[in-house]
C-alpha positions as CSV (number, residue, x, y, z in Angstrom):
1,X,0.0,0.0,0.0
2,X,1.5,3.8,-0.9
3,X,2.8,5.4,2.1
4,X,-0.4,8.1,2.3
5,X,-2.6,5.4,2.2
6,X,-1.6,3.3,5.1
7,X,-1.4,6.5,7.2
8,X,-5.2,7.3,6.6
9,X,-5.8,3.7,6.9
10,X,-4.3,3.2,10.1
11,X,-6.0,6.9,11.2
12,X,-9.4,5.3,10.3
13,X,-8.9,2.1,11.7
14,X,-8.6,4.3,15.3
15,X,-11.5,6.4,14.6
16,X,-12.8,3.2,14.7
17,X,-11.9,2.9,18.1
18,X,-12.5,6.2,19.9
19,X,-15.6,7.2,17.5
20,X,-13.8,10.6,16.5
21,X,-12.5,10.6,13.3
22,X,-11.4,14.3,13.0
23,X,-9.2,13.7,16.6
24,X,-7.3,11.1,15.1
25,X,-6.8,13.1,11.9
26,X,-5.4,15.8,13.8
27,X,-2.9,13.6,15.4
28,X,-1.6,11.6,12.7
29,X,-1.3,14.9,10.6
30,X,0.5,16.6,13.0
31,X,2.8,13.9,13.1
32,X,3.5,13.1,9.8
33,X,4.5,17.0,9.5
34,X,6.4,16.7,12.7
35,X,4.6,19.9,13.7
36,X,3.6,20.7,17.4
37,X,-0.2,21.7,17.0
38,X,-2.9,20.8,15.3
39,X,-6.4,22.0,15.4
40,X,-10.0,21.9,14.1
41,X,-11.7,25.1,14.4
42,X,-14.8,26.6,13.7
43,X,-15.7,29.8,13.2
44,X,-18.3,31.6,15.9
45,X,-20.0,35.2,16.1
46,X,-16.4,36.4,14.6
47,X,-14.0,34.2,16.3
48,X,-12.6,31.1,15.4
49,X,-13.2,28.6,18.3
50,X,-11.5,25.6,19.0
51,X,-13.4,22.4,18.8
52,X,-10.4,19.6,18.9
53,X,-6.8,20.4,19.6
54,X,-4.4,17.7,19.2
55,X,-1.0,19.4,21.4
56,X,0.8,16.6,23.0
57,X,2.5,18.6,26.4
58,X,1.4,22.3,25.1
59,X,-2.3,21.6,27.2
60,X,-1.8,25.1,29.1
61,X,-1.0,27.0,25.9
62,X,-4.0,25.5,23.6
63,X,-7.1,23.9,24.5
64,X,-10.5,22.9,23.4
65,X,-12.6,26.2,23.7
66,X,-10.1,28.5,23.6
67,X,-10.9,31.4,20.4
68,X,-9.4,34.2,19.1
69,X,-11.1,37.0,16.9
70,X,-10.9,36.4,12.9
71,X,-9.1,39.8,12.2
72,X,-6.0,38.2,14.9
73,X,-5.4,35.0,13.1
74,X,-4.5,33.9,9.1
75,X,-8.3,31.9,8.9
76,X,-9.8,35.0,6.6
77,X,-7.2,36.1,4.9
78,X,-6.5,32.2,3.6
79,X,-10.1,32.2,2.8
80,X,-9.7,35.1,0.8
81,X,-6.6,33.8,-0.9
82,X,-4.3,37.2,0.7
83,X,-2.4,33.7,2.3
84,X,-1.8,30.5,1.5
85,X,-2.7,28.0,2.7
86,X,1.0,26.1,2.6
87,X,3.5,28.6,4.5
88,X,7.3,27.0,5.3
89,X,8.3,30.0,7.2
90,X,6.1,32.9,8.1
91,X,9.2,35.8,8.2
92,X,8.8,35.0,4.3
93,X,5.0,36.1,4.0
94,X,5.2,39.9,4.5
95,X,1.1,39.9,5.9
96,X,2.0,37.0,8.3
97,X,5.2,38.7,9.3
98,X,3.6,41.4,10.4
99,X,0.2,40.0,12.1
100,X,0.8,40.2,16.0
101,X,0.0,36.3,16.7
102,X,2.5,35.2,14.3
103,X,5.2,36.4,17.1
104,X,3.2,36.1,19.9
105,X,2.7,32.3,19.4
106,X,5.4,32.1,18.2
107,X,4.3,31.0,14.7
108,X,7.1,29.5,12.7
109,X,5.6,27.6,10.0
110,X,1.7,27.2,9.5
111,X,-0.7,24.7,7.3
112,X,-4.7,25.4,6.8
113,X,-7.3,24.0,4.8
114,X,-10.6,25.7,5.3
115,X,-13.7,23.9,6.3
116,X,-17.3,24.0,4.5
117,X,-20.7,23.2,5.4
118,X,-22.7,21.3,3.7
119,X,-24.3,24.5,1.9
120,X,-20.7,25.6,1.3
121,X,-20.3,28.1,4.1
122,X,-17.2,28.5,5.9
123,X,-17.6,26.1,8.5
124,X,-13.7,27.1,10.7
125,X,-10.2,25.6,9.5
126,X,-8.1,22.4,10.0
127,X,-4.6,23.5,10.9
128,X,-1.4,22.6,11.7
129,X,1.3,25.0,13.2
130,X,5.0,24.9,14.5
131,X,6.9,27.6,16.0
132,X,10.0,26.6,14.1
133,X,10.1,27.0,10.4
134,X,9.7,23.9,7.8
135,X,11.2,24.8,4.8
136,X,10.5,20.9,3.9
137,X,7.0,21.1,3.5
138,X,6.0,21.3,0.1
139,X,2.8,20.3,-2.2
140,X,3.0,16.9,-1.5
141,X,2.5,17.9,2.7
142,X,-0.6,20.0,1.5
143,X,-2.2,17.2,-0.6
144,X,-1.9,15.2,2.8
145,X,-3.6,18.2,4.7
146,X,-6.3,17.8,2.0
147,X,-7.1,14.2,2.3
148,X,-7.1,14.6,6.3
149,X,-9.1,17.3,5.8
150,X,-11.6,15.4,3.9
151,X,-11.9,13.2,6.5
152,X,-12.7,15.8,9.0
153,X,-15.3,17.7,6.7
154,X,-17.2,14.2,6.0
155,X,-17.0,13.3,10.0
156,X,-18.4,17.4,10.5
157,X,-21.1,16.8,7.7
158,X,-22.2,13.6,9.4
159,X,-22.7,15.5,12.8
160,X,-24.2,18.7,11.3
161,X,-26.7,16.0,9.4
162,X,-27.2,14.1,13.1
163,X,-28.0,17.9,14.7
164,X,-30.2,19.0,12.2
165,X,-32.6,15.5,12.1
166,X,-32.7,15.9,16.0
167,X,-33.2,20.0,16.0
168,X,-36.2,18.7,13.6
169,X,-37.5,15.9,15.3
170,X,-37.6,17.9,18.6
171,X,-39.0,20.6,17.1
172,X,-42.2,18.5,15.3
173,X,-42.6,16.6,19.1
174,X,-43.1,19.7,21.1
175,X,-45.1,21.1,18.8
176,X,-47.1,18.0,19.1
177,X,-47.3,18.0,22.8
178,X,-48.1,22.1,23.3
179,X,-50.8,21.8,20.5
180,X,-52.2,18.8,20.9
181,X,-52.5,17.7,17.8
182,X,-53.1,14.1,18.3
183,X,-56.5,11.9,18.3
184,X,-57.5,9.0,20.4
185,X,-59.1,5.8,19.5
186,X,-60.7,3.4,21.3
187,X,-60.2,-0.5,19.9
188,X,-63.2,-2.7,22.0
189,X,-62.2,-5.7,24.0
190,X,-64.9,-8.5,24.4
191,X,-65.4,-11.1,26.8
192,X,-65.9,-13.7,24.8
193,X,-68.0,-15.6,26.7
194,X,-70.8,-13.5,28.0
195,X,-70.2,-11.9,24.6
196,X,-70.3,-8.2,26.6
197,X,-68.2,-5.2,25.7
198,X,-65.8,-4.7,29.1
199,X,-63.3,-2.6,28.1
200,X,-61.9,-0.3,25.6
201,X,-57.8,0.4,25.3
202,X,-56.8,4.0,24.5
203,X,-54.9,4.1,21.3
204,X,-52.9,7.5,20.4
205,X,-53.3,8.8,16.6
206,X,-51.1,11.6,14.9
207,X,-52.5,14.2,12.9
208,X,-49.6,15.3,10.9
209,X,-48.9,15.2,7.5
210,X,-47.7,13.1,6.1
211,X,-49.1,10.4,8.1
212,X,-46.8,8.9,10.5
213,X,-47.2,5.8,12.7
214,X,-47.8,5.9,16.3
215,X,-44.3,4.1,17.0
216,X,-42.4,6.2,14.6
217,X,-43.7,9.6,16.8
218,X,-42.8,7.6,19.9
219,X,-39.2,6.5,18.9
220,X,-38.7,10.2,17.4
221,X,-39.7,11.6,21.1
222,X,-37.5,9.3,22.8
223,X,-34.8,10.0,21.0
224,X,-34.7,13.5,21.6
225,X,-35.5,13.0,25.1
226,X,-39.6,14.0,25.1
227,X,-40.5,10.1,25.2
228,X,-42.1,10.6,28.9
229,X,-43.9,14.0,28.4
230,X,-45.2,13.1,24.9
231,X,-46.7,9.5,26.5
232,X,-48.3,11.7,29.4
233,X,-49.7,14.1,27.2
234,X,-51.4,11.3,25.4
235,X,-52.2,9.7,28.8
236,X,-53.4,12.4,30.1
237,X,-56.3,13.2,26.8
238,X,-57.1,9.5,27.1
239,X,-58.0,8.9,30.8
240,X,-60.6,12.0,30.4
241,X,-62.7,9.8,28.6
242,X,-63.3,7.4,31.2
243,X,-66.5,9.5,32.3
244,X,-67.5,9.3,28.7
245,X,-67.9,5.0,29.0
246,X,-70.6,3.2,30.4
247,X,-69.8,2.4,34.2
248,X,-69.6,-1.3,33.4
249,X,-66.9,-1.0,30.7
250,X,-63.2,-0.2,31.7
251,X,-60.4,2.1,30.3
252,X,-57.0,0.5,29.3
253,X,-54.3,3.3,28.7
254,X,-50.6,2.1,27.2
255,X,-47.4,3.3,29.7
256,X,-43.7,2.4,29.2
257,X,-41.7,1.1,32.1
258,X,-39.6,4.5,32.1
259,X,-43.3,6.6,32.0
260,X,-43.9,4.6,35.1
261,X,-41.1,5.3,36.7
262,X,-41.2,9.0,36.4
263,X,-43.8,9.0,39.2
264,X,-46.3,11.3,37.2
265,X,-49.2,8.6,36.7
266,X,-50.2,9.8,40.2
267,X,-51.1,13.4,39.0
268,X,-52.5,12.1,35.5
269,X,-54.8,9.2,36.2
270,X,-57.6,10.4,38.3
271,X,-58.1,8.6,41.4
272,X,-61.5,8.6,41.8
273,X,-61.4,6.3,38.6
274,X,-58.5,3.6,39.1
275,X,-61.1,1.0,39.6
276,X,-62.0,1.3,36.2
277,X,-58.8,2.0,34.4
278,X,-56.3,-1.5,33.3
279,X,-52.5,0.2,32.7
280,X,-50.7,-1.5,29.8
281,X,-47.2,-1.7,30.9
282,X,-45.6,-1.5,27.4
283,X,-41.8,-2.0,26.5
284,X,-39.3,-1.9,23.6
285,X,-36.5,-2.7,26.1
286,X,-35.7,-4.8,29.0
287,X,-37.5,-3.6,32.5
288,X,-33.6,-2.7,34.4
289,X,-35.4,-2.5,38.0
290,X,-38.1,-4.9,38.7
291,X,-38.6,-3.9,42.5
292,X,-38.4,0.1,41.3
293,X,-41.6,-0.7,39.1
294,X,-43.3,-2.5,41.5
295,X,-42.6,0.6,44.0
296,X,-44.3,2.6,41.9
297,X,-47.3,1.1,40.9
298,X,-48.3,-0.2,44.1
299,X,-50.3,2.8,45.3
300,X,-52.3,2.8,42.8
301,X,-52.9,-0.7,42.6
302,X,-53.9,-0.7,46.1
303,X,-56.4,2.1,44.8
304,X,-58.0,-0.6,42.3
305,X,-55.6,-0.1,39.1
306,X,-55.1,-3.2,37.5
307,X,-51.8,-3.7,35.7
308,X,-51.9,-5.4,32.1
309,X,-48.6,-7.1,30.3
310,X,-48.7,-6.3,27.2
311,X,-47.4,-8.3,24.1
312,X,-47.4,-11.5,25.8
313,X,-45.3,-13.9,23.7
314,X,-43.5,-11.2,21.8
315,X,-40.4,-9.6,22.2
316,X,-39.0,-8.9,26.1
317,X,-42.8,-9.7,27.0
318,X,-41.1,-13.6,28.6
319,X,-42.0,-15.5,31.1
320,X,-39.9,-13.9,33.3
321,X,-41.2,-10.5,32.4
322,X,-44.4,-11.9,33.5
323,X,-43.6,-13.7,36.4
324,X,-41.7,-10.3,37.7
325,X,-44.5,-7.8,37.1
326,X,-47.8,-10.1,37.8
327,X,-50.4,-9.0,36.2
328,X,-54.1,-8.9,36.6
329,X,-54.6,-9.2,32.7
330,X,-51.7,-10.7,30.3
331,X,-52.5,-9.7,26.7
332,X,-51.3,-12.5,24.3
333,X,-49.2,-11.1,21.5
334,X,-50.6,-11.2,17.8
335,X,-48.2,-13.6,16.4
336,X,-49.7,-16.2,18.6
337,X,-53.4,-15.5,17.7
338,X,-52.4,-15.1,14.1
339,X,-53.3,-18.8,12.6
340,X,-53.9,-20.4,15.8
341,X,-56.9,-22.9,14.2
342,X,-54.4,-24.5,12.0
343,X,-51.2,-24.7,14.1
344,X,-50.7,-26.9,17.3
345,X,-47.6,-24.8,18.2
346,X,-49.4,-21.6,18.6
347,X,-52.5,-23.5,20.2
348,X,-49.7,-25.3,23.1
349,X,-48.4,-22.0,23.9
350,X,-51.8,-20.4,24.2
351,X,-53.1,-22.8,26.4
352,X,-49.9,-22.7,28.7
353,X,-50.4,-19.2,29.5
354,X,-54.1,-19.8,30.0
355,X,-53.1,-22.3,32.5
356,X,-50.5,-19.8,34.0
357,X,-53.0,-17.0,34.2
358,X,-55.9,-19.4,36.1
359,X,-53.5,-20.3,38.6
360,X,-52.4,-17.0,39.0
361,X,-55.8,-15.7,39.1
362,X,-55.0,-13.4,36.0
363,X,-57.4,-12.8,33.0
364,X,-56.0,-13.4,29.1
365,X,-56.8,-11.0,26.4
366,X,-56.3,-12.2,22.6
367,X,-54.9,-8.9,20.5
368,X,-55.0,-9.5,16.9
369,X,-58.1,-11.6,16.3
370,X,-59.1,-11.4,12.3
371,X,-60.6,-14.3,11.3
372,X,-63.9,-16.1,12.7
373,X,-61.7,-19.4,12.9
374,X,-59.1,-17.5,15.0
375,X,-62.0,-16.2,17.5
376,X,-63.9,-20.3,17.4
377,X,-60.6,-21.9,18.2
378,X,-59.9,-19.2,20.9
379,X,-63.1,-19.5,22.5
380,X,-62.4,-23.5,23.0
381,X,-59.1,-22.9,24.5
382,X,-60.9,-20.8,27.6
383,X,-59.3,-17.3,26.2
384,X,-61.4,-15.1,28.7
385,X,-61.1,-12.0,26.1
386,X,-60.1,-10.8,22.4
387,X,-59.8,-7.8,20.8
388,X,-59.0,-7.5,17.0
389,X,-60.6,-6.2,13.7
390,X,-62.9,-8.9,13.7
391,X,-64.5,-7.9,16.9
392,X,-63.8,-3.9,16.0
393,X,-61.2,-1.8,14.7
394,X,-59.7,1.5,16.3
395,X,-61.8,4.4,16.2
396,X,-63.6,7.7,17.4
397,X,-65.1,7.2,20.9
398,X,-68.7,7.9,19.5
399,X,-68.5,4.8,17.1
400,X,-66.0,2.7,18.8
401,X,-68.0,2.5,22.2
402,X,-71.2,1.5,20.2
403,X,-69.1,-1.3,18.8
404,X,-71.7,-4.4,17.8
405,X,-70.8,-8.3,18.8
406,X,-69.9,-9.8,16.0
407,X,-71.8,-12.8,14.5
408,X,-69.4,-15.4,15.1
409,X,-69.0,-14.5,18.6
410,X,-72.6,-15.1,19.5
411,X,-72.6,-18.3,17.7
């Protein structure tokens, strides 16, 4: 391999390593020019700021976030071509020679390539420096400087991309959250064996537009760190239509593990209500303190909440997930309704977590139910509930409450 090309090999293969490509630019530039300092600036309300600084043993004379004001240093004056951007010795470039850092640093010899943004603004400058003069460095040490510098600008783009998405994303989820602009719909759970409409689970809906899943809003809030106060907000809409359903029929509302943990379900579930309000205690990762969670659902179910598990079946919904939380209601994932008249396997684990919820004195809800078969072969197993499009699909309170039984489940 040519001699540049294992040094910005071996560079990237320790940006690998620490995560920071432009760092270990810095460093193997520096030394390959056998200068003293090498930085990555970028250029702020008139001064360019440090943002890495690779200075083996000159720490107390350069630093991360140190600046100085763009008429002090070379940085405009190489953008506007009055220097160059390859300077052996500064005593031989008359405007250098006679800018006040160039002795104050002392600044012997100096390399720069300027930075853009994506939209081809100055972004700041990647630059090496020595206080001794290199009359060595030549074209060849500037196309080196270039290719390290390309490095940096694509690791800079990347990160100015990253900031952007997230500025975005954050923006789009509070606006959300202050203006509300979210629906919710009801899907009906049945017991399917008085054939009665018992409950009805709160499911959050997005206006935007484009339309946007429900997850995709969720995983965008998390992300840039409104996953709590967007899942109260929704919370909060949802349980204030408990007084809107008939006093026989129950509320269940969707909470994450971390939403629980907050310890702001006491001021947005009404108390006067628990009795009539299941909490689905949803997850897309592993529950990291079992005992925490318990702490803080115990008031309120010692205030009549019950507490559903969500996803039975499915993902980190296990056993042991089960076993650790105990649930009044376990909600068998989808993929084991899906097809269970036709496959044994699906019917063998259904009917072990029926067995697991009798002696546990917990009730099982069937999600996903489509097909008539499905709901038949359910019924037989003892399945105490189901909800699915074949018993009713999400929708508006005013038609999803009025939901009818459907034929098959009478039969």
């Amino acid at each position: 391999m040519h001699e540049f090309g294992t040094i910005v090999a071996s560079a990237q293969e320790r940006a690998t390593e620490t995560g920071d490509v432009i760092q270990e630019a810095l460093a193997t530039v520096r030394q390959h020019l056998g200068m003293e300092i090498a930085y990555f600036s970028e250029f702020v309300d008139g001064r360019s700021v440090f943002r890495r600084v690779d200075a083996p043993g000159l720490e107390q004379l350069v630093k991360v976030g140190d600046s100085h004001s763009l008429d002090d240093v070379y940085c405009n004056h190489i953008l506007k071509g009055r220097l160059p951007q390859l300077i052996p010795d500064t005593s031989r470039e008359p405007l250098a020679a006679s800018m006040p850092i160039t002795s104050a640093v002392p600044i012997g010899s100096h390399v720069s390539i300027p930075i853009h943004r994506p939209d081809g603004r100055p972004y700041g400058m990647f630059c090496c420096l020595s206080p001794k003069t290199s009359p060595s460095l030549n074209e060849r040490d500037l196309g080196v400087m270039r290719i390290f510098a390309g490095l940096a600008t694509k690791q800079l783009h990347g990160e100015i991309e990253r900031s952007t998405s997230h500025r975005h994303k954050r923006l789009a989820v509070e606006t959300i959250i202050e203006k509300s602009e979210f629906d919710i719909a009801f899907q009906p759970i049945f017991d399917l064996k008085a054939m009665e409409l018992v409950s009805m689970e709160a499911l959050c809906r997005f206006r935007t537009t484009p339309y946007r899943s429900p997850d995709q809003w969720f995983e965008d809030a998390a992300a840039v760190g409104l996953g709590i106060e967007l899942e109260l907000a929704a919370l909060r809409t949802a349980a204030d239509y408990i007084e809107r359903l008939p006093d026989d029929v129950s509320l269940s509302l969707n909470a994450s593990p971390e939403a629980i943990l907050g310890g702001a379900l006491h001021d947005v579930l009404d108390s006067r209500h628990l009795q009539r309000l299941v909490l689905e205690v949803t997850e897309h990762a592993q529950v990291a303190d079992y005992d925490a969670l318990h702490r803080a659902l115990e008031p309120l179910r010692r205030s009549g909440l019950r507490i559903a598990v969500d996803d039975a079946g499915a993902g980190y919904s296990g056993l042991q997930h089960i076993v650790q939380i105990r649930p009044d209601i376990i909600k068998m994932d989808m993929s084991l309704t899906r097809g269970i008249d036709g496959d044994a396997a699906r019917r063998a684990l259904a009917s072990a977590m029926i067995f697991y919820a009798r002696e546990t004195g917990a009730l099982i809800v069937a999600e996903g139910i489509e097909t008539e078969s499905e709901l038949r072969t359910l019924r037989l197993l003892g399945v105490a509930r189901g909800q699915g499009y074949l018993l009713g699909r999400p929708a508006p309170l005013a038609t999803g409450c009025g939901a009818a039984v459907p034929a098959a489940l009478s039969a």
